[in-house]
C-alpha positions in Angstrom: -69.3 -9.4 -22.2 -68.1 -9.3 -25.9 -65.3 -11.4 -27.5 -62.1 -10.6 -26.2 -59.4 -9.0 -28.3 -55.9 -10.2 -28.0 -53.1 -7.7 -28.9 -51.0 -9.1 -31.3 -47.9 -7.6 -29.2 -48.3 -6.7 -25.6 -45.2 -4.5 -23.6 -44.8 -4.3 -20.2 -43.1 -2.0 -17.8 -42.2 -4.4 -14.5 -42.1 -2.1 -12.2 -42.9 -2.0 -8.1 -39.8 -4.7 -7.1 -38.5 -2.6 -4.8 -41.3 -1.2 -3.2 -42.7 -4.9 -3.0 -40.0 -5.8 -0.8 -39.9 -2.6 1.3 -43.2 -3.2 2.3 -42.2 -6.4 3.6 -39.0 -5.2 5.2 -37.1 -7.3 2.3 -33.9 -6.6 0.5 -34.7 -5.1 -2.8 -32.7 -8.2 -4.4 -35.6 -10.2 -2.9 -38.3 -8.1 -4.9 -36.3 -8.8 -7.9 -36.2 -12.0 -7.7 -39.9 -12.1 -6.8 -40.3 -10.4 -10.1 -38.8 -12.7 -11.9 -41.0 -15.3 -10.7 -43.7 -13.2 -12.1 -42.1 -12.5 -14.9 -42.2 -16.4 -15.8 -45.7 -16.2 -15.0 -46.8 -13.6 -17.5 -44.6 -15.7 -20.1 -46.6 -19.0 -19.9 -50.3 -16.6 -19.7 -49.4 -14.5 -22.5 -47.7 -17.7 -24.7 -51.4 -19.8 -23.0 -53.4 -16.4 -24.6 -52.1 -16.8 -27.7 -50.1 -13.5 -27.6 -47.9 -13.3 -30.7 -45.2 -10.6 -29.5 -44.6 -9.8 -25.4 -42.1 -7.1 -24.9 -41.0 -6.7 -21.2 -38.0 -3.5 -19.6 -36.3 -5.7 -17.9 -33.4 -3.0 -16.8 -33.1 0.2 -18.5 -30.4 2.4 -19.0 -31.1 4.8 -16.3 -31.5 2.1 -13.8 -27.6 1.4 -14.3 -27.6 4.2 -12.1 -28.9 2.8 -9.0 -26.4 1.2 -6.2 -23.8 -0.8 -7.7 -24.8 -3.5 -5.2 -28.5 -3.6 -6.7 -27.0 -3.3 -10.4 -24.0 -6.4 -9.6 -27.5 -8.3 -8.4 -29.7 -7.4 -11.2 -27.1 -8.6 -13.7 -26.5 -11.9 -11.7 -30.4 -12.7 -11.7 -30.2 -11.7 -15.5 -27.1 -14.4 -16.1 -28.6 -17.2 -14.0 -32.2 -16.5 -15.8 -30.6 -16.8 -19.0 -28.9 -20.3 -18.0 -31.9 -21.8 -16.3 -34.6 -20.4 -18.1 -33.7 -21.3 -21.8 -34.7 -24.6 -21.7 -38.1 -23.7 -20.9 -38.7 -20.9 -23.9 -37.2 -23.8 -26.2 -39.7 -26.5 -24.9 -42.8 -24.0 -25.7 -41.0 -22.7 -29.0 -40.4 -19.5 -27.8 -38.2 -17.0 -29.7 -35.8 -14.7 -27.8 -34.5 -12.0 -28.8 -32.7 -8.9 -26.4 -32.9 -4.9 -27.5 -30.4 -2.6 -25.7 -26.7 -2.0 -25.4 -26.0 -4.9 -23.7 -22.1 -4.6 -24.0 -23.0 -2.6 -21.3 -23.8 -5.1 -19.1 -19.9 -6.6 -19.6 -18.3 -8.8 -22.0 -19.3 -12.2 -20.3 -22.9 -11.5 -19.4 -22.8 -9.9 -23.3 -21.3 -13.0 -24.7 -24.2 -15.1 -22.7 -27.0 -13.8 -23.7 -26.2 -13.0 -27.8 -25.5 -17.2 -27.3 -29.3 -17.6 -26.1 -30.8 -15.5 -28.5 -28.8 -17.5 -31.1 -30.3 -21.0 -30.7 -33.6 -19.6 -29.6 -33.4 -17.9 -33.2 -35.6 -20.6 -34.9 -38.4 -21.0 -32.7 -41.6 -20.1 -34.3 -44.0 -20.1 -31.7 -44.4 -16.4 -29.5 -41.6 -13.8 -29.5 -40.2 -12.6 -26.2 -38.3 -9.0 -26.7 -36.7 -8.5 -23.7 -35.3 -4.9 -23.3 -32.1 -5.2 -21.2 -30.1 -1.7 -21.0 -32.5 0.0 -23.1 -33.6 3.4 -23.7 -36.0 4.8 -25.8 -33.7 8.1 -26.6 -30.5 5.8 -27.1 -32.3 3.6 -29.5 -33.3 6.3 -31.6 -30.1 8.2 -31.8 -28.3 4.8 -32.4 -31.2 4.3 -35.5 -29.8 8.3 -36.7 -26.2 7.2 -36.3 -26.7 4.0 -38.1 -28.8 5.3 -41.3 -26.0 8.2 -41.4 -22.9 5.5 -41.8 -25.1 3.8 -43.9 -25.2 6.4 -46.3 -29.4 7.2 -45.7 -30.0 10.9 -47.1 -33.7 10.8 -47.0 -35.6 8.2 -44.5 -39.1 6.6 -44.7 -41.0 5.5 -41.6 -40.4 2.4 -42.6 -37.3 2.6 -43.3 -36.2 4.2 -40.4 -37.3 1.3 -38.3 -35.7 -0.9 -40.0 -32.6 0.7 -37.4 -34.3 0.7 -34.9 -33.7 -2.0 -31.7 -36.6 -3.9 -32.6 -36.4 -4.3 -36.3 -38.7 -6.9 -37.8 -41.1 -6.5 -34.6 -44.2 -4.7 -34.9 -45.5 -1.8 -32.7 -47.0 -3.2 -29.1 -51.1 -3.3 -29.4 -51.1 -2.6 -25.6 -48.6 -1.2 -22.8 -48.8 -2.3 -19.5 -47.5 -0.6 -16.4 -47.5 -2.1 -12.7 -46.9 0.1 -9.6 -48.8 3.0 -9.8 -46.8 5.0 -12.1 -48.2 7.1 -15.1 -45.9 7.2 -17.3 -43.3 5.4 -20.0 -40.2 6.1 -18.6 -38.2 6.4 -21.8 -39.7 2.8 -23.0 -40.4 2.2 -26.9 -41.0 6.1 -27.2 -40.9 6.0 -31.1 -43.2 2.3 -31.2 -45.8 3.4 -28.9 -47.4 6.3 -30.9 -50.8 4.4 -31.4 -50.1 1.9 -28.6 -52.8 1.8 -25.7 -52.0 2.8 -22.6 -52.9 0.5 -19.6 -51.7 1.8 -16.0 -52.3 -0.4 -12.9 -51.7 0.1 -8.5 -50.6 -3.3 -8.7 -47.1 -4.2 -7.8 -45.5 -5.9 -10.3 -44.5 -9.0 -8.0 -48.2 -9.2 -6.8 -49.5 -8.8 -11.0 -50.9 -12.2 -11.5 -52.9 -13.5 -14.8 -55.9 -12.1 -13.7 -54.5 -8.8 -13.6 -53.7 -9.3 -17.3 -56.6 -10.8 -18.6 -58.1 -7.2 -16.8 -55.8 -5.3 -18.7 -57.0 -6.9 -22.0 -60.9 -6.7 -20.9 -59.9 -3.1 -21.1 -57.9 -2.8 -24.2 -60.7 -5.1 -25.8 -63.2 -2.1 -25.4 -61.2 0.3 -26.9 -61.8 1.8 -30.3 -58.2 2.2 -31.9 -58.6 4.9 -34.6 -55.0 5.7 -35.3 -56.1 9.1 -35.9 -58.4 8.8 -38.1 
């Protein structure tokens, strides 16, 4: 095989939890946290692979609209992952940063996570964009309403990300999606117009790092022309 190419940013859409759990006549609170446990998994291989940038949809803004039972729980496993699992992005000089609206995950929860992003600020090792009540439409329309009360009258490209939730991070190299599913689900829609698309059966509790050194294999023989 030839030499491997690593994306310089890899996204990926976690998705199966639920149906993970159904199929084992679980609680869909016990696929979550399954996925979670994954979801420190593909931390260590990506930061081991020498990933720059992963980017993972952690909750999005349509899933706010699932059973407030399921929601209460997603937002506890959110809190208690931010208090347990800081320490371990510090020790491997992880940044963290968060994209979304996450005032509307409450005040507290708000309050807790801005305070990990904050002293995970000046690691310089990979960056971990976790987006956490995010949509692609509400990022771009909060980008518009931004560049307007800024006075834009005439945007660049560049400029124009530069409001954008994930300002200062460049476009993922390679999208990943568990489950089955074909498709984005409102995810990064303005930064994934040269990404690569990579779409897997696997269930996102049950994608392992040999699923993702699979996914790379395939990105690595892709010829990215951008167009051109």
């Amino acid at each position: 095989m030839e030499k491997r190419t690593i994306p310089n940013h890899i996204a990926v859409i976690m998705d199966g939890n639920g149906r993970w759990a159904k199929s084992r006549l679980l609680p869909r609170t016990a696929g979550h946290l399954a996925g979670f446990d994954k979801f420190v998994d593909l931390v260590k291989s990506c930061d081991d692979l020498g990933i720059k940038y992963l980017t993972v949809y952690a909750f999005s803004t349509e899933n706010a609209s699932r059973g407030s039972d399921e929601v209460s729980a997603l937002f506890s496993l959110a809190a208690k992952a931010v208090g347990g699992y800081e320490s371990k992005l510090m020790a491997r000089n992880i940044r963290g940063v968060v994209v979304g609206d996450i005032d509307m995950a409450g005040e507290k929860l708000a309050e807790t996570i801005r305070g990990c992003e904050e002293r995970l600020a000046s690691n310089t090792g990979m960056t971990l964009c976790i987006a956490f009540c995010y949509g692609g439409r509400k990022e771009i329309i909060s980008a518009i309403n931004k560049a307007i009360k800024n006075g834009e009258a005439e945007l660049t490209e560049e400029a124009f990300s530069r409001y954008l939730y994930t300002a200062g991070i460049p476009d993922p190299d390679l999208i990943i999606r568990t489950s089955g599913e074909i498709r984005l689900s409102n995810f990064l829609l303005y930064q994934s117009a040269y990404s690569e698309l990579y779409f897997t059966d696997v269930l996102w509790p049950d994608f392992d790092k040999a699923q993702l050194e699979k996914a790379i294999d395939d990105y690595s023989g892709r010829k990215r022309r951008y167009g051109r």
